[in-house]
ZABALO-649240 format. One line per 5 residues: their letters; for each residue z, x, y of N, C-alpha, C. Coordinates in steps of 0.02 Angstrom, whole numbers, plus 32768, in hexadecimal, padded with zeros to 4 digits. Layout:
N
a> Z:X:Y:Z:X:Y:Z:X:Y  ...
//
This chain:
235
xxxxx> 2B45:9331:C0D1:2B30:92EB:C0D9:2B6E:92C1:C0EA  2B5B:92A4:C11D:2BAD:927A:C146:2BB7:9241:C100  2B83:922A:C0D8:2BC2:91FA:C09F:2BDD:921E:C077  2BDC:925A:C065:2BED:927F:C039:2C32:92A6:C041  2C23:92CC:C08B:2C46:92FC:C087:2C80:92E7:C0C7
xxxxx> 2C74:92B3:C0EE:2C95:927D:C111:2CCF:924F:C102  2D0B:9244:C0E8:2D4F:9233:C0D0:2D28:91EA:C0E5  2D11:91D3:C11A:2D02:9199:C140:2CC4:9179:C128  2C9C:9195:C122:2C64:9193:C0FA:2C69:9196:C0B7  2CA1:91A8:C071:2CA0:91B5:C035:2CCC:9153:C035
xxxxx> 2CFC:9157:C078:2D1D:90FB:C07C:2CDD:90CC:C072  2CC5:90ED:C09D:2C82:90B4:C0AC:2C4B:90A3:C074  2C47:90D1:C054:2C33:90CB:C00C:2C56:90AA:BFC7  2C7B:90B7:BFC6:2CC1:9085:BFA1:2CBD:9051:BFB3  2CC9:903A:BFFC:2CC4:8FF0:C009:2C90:8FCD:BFF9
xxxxx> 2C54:8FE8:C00C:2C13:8FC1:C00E:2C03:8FB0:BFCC  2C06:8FDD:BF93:2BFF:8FE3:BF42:2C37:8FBC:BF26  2C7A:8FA7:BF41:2CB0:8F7B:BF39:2CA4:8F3C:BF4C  2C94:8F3A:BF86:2C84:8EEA:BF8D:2C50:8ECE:BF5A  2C1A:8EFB:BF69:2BE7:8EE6:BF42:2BE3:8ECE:BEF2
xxxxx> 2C25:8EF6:BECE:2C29:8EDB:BE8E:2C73:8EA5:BE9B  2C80:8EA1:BEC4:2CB1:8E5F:BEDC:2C8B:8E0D:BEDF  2C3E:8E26:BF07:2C1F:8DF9:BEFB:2BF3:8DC2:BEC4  2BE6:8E20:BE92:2BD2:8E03:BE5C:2C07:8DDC:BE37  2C4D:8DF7:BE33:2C82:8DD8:BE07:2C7D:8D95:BE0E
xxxxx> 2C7A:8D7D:BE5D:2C8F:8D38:BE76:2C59:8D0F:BE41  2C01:8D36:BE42:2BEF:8D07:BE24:2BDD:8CF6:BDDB  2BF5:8D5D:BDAE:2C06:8D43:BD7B:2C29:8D12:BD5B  2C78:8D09:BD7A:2CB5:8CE0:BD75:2C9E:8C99:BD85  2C70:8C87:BDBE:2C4C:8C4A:BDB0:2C27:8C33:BD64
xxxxx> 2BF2:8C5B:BD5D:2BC2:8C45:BD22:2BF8:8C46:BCEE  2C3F:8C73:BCE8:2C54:8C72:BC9F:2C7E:8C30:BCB2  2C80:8C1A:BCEC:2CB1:8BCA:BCE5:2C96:8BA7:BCC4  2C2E:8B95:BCCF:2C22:8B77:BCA7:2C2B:8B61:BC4A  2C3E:8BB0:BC38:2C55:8B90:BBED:2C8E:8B5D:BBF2
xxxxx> 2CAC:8B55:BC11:2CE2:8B1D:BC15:2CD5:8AEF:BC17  2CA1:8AD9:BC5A:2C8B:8A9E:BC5F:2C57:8A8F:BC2D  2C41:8AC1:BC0A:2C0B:8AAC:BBD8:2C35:8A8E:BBA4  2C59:8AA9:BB8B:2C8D:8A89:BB59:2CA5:8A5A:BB43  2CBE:8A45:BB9C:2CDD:8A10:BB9C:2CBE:89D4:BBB8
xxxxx> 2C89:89C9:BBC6:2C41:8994:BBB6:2BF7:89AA:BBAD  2C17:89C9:BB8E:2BC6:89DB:BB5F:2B81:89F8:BB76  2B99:8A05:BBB3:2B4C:8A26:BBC8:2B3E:8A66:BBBC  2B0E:8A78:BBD1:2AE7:8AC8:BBC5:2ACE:8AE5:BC05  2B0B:8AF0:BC39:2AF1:8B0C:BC66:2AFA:8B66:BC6B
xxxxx> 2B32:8B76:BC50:2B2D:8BB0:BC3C:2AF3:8BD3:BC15  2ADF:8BA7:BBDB:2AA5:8BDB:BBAF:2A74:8BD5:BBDA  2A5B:8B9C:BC02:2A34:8B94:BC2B:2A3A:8BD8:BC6B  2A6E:8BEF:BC96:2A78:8C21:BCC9:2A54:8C6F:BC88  2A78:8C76:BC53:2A59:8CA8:BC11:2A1C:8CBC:BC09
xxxxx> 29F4:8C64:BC07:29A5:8C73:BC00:2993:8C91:BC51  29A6:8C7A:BC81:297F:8C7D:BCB5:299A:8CC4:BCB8  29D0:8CE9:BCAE:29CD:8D24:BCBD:29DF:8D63:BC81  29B2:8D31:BC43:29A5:8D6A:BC16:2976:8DA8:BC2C  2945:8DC3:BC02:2918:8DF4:BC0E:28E7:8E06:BC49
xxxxx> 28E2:8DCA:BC79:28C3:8DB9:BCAA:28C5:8DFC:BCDA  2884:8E0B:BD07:2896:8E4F:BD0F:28B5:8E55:BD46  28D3:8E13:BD76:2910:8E01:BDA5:2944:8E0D:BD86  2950:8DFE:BD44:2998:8E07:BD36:29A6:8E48:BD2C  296D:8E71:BD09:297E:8EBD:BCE9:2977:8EF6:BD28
xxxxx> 2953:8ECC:BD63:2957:8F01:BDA4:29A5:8EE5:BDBF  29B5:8EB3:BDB6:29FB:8EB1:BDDC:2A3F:8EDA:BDAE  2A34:8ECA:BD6B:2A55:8EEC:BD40:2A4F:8F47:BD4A  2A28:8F62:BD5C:2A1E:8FA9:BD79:2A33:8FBF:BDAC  2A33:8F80:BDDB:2A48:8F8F:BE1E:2A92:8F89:BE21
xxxxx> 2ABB:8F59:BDE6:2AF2:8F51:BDED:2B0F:8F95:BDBE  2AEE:8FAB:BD89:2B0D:8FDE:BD65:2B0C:902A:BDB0  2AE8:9034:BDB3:2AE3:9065:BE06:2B27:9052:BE1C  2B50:900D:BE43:2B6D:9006:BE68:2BAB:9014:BE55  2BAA:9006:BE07:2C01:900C:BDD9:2BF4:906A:BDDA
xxxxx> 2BCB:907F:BDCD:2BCA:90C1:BDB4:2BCA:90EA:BDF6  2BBD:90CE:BE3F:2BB2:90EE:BE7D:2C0A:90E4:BE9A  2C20:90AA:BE8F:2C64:90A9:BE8C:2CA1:90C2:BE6E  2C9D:90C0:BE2A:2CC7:90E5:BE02:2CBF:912C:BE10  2C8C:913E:BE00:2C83:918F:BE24:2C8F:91B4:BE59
xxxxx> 2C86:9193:BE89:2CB2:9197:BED1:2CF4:9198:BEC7  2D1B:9169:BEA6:2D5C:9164:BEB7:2D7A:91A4:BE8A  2D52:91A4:BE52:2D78:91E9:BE38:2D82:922D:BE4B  2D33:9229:BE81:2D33:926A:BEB1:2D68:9269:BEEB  2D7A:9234:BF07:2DAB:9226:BF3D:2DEF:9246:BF1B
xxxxx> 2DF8:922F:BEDC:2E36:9236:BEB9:2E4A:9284:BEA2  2DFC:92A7:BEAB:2E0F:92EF:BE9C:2E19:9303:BEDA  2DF8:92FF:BF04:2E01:9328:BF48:2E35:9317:BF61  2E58:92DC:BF74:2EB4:92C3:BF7C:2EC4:92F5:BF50  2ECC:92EF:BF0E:2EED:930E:BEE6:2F01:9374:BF0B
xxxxx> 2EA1:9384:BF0F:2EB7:93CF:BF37:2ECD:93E0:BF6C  2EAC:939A:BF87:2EDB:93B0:BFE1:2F1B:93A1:BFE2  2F47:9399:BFB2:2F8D:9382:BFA6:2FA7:93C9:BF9D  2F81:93ED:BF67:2FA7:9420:BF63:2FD6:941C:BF38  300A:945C:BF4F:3055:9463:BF29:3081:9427:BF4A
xxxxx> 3060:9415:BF79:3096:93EB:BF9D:3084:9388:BF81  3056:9389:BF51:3047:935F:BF49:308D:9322:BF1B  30B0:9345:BF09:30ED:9328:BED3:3120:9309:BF1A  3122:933A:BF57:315D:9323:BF95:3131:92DE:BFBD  30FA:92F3:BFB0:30CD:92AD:BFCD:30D4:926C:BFA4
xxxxx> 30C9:9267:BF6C:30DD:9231:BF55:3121:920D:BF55  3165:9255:BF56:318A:922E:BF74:3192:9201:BFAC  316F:921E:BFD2:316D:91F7:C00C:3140:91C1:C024  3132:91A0:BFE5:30FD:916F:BFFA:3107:912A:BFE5  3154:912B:C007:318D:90E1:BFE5:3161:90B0:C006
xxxxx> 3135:90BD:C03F:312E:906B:C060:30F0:9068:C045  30C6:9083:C029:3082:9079:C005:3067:9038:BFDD  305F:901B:BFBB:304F:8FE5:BFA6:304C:9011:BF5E  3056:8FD8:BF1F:304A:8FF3:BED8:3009:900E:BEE0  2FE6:8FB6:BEDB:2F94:8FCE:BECE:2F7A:9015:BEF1
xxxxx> 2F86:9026:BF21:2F5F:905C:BF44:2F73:9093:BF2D  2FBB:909A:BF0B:2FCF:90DE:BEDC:2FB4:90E9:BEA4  2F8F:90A6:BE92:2F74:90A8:BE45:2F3A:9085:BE32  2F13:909C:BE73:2EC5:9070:BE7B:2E95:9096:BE4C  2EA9:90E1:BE32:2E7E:90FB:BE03:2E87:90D5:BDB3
xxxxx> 2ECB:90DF:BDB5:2EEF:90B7:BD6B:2ED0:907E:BD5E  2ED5:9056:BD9A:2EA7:9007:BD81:2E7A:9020:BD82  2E3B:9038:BD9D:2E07:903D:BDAF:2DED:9056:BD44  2E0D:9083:BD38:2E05:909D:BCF6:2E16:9069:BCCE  2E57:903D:BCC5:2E52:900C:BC9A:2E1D:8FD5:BCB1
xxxxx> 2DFA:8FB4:BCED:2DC8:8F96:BCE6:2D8A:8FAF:BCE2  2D84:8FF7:BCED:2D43:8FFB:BCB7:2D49:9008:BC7B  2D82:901B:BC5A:2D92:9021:BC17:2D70:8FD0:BBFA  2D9E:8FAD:BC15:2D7D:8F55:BBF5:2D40:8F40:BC0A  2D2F:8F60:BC3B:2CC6:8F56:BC52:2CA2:8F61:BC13
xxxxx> 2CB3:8FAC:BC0D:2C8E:8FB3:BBCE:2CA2:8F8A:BB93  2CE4:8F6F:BB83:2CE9:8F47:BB3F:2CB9:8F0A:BB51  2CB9:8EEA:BB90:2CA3:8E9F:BB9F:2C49:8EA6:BB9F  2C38:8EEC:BBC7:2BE4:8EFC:BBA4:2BC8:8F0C:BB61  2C01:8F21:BB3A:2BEC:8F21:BAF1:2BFF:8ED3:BAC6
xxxxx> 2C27:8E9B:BADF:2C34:8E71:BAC7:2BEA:8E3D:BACA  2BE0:8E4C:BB10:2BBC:8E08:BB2A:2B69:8E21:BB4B  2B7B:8E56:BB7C:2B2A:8E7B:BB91:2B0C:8E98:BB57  2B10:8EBD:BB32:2B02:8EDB:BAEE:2AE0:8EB0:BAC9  2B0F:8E7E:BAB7:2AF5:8E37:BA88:2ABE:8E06:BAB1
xxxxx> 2AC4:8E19:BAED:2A96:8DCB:BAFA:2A4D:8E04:BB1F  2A55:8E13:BB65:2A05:8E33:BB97:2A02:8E70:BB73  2A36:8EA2:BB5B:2A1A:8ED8:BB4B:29EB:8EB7:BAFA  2A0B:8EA0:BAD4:29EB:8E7E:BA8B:29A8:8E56:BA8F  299F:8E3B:BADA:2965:8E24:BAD6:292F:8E4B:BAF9
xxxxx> 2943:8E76:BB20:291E:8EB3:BB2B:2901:8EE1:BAFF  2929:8EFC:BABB:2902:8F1F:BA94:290C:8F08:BA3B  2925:8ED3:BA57:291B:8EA7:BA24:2964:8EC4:B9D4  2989:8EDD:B9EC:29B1:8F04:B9AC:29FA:8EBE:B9BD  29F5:8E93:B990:2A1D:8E5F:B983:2A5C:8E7F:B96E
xxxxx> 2A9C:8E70:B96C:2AD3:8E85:B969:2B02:8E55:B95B  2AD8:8E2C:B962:2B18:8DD6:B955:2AF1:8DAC:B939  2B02:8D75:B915:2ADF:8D3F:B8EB:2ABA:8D2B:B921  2AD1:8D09:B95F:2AB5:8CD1:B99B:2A88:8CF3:B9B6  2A5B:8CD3:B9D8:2A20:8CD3:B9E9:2A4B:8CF5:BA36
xxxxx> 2A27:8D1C:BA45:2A40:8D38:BA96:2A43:8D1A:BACF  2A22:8CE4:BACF:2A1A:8CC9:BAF8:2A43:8C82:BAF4  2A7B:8C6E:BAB3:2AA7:8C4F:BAAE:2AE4:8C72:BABF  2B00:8C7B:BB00:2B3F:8C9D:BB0D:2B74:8C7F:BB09  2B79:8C36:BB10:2B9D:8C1A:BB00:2BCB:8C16:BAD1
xxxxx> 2B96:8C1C:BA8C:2B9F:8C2E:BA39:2BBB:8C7D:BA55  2B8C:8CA8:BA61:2BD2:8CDF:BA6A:2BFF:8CEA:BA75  2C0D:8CCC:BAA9:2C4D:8CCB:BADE:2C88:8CAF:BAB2  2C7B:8C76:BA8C:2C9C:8C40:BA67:2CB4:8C60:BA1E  2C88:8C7F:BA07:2C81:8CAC:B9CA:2CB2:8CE0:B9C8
xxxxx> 2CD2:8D0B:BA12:2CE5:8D38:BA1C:2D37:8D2F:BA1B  2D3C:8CF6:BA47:2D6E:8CEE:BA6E:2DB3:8CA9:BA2E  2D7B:8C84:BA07:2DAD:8C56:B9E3:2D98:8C64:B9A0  2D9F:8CB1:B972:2D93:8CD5:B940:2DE4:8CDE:B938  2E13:8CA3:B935:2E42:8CA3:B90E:2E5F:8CDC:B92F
xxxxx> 2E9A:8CF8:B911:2ED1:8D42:B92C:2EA1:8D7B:B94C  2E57:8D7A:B931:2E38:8DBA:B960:2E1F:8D99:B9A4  2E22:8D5A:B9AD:2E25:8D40:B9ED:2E44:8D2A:BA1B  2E81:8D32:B9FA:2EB7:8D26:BA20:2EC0:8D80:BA35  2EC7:8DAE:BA14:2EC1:8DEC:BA2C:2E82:8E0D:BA66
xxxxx> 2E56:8DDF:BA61:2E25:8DE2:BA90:2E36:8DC5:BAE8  2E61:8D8A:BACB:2E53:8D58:BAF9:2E99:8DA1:BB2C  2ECB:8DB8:BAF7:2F0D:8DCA:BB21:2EF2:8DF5:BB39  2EBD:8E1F:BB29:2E9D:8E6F:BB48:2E84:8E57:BB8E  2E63:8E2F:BB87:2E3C:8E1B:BBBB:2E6D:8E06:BBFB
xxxxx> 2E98:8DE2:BBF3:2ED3:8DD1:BC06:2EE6:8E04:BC41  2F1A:8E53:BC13:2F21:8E82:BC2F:2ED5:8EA8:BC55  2EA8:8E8E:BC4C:2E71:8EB7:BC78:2E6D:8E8E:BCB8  2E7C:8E40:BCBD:2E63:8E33:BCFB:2EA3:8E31:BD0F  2EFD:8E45:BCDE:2F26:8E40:BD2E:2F1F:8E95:BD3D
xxxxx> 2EFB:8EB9:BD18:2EF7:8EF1:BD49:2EB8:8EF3:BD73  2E7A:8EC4:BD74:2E57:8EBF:BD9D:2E75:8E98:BDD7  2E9A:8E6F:BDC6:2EB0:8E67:BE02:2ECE:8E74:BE3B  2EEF:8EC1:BE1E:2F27:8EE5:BE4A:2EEC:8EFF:BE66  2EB7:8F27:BE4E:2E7E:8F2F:BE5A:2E67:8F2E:BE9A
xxxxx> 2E4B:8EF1:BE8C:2E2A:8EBC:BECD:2E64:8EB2:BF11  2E9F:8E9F:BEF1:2ECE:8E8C:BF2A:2ED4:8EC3:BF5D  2EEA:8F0D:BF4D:2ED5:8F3B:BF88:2E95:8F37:BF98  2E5F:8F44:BF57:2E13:8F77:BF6B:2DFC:8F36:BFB9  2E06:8EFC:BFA7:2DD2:8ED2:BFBE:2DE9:8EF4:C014
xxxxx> 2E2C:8EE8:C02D:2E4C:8EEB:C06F:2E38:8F39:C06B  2E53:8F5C:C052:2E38:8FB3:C06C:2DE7:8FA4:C07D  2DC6:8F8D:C05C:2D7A:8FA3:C06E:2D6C:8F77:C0AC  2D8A:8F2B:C0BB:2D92:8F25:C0F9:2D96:8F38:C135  2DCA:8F5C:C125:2DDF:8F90:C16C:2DC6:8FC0:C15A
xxxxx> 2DA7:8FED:C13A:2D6C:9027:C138:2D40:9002:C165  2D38:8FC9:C156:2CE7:8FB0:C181:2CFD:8FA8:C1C8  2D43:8FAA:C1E3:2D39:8F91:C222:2D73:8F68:C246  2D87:8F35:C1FB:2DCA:8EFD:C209:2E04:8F2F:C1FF  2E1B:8F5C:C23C:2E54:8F96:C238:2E94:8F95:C267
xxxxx> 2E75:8F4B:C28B:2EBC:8F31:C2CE:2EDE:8F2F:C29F  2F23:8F20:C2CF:2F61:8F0F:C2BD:2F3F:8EBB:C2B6  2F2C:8E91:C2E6:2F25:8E54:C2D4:2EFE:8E2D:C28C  2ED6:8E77:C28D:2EAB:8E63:C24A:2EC8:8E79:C20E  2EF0:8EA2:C208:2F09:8EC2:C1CE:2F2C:8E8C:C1A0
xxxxx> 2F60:8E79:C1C0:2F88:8E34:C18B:2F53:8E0C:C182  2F2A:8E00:C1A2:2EE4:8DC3:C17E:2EC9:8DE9:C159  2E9D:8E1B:C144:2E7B:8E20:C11B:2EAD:8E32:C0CC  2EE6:8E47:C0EB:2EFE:8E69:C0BC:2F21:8E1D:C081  2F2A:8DD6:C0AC:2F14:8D7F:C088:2EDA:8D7C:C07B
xxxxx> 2EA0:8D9E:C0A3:2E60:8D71:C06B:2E4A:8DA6:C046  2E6D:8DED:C03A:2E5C:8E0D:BFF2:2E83:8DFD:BFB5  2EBE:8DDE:BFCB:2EEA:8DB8:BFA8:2ED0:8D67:BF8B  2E9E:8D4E:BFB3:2E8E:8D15:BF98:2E50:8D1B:BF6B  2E25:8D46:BF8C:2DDF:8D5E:BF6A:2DFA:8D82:BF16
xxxxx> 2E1E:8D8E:BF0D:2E35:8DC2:BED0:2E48:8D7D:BEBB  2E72:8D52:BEDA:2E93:8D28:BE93:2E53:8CF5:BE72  2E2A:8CE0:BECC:2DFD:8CCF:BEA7:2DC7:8CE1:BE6F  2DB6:8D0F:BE6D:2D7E:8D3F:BE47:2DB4:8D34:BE12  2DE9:8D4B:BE05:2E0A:8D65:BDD0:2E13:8D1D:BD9E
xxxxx> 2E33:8CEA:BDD8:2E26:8CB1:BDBB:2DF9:8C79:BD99  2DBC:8C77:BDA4:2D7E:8C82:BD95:2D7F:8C8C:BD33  2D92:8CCF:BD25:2D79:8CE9:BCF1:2DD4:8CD8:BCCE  2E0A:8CE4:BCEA:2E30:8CC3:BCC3:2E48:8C84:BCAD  2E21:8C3F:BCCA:2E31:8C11:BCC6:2DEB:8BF8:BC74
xxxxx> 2DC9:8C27:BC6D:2D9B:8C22:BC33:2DC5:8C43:BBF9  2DE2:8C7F:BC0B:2E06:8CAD:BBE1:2E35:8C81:BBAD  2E5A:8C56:BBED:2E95:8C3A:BBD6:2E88:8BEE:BBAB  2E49:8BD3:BBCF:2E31:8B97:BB99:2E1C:8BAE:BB6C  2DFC:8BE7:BB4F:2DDF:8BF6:BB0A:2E19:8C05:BAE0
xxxxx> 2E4A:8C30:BAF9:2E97:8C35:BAE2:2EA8:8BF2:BAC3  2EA0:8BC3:BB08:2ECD:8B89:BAE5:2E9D:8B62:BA9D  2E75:8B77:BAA7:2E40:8B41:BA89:2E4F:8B6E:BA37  2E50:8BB7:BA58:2E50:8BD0:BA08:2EA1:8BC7:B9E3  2ED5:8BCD:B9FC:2F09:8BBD:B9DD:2F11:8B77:B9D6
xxxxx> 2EE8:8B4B:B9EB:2EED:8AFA:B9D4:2ECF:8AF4:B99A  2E7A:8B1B:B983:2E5A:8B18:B94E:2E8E:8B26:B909  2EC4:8B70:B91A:2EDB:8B86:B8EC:2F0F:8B68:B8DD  2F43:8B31:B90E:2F6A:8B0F:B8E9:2F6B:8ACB:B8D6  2F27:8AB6:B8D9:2EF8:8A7A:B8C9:2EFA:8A70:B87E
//
């Protein structure tokens, strides 16, 4: 099968399953801005985005379709990473010497790739767990009502020294999502097509801007709950 057994076709699969959770990020990192702005005048537009895409059977078919895309991705790249690995061979240790002009990220796109799903799963047991999976079969796990994420989110993140340890984990997950994004976004680019010389320095700025954005997004919440929780504690 040409996606499978195709080097070009196994790219083309990576990219498409990469962007695609690139896209979702953009608009997770939106809805989690809202706790900020909820905060800081009082509205409820976040628990409000919660209800509309608690249990609803839009949210739990997109939630399937997105678990497919992390699990169609990660899995790929680890198969890429064995077969490099064999077609390297004995000679695989003289190859790496020689791969001074390479970029970090692309020497160590499995490494991140493992520490951000390492923290996927902490951030689905923190927050998916507690809120659509809890109201799906109903097994509560947290005082708040599931459909108050806010109260979770808030609960998690300004819990005194275990939230400040939360807030720093999270921290190290999105600057390694970001190294992340900063190659994946431009490689899957030029998999699709953008492979000139004229196009290469451009995409290889707007995978650079798309990563800070996404990344930025979810650390500019990170870093207000931080601040908010070390203000409570020396209050």
């Amino acid at each position: 099968m040409w996606l499978k057994d195709s080097s070009i076709g196994r790219k083309f699969i990576m990219s498409i399953t990469g962007l695609f959770l690139v896209l979702f990020l953009l608009f997770h990192g939106s809805m989690n801005l809202c706790l900020v702005i909820d905060d800081l005048f009082g509205t409820e537009a976040y628990n409000w985005i919660c209800a509309m895409l608690g249990a609803n059977w839009y949210a739990v078919a997109g939630t399937g379709v997105l678990a497919l895309g992390v699990l169609v991705h990660f899995g790929y790249a680890i198969y890429l990473t064995i077969l490099n690995y064999r077609a390297r061979g004995n000679d695989r240790y003289a190859i790496e010497a020689r791969q001074e002009g390479v970029d970090w990220e692309s020497k160590n796109m499995l490494v991140l790739g493992i520490i951000v799903l390492g923290f996927l799963l902490l951030h689905l047991y923190n927050f998916w767990f507690k809120m659509q999976f809890a109201e799906l079969t109903g097994i509560h796990t947290s005082m708040f009502d599931p459909q108050d994420g806010s109260a979770i989110v808030k609960a998690l993140f300004t819990n005194g020294w275990a939230g400040i340890i939360y807030c720093l984990l999270y921290i190290v997950w999105l600057c390694a999502l970001w190294f992340h994004l900063n190659h994946g976004i431009w490689s899957a680019l030029q998999t699709l097509g953008w492979s000139n010389l004229i196009w290469l320095k451009r995409i290889k700025v707007i995978g650079t801007i798309f990563a800070t954005i996404t990344v930025g997004l979810f650390m500019i919440v990170t870093l207000y709950f931080l601040g908010v929780n070390i203000g409570q504690m020396c209050a």
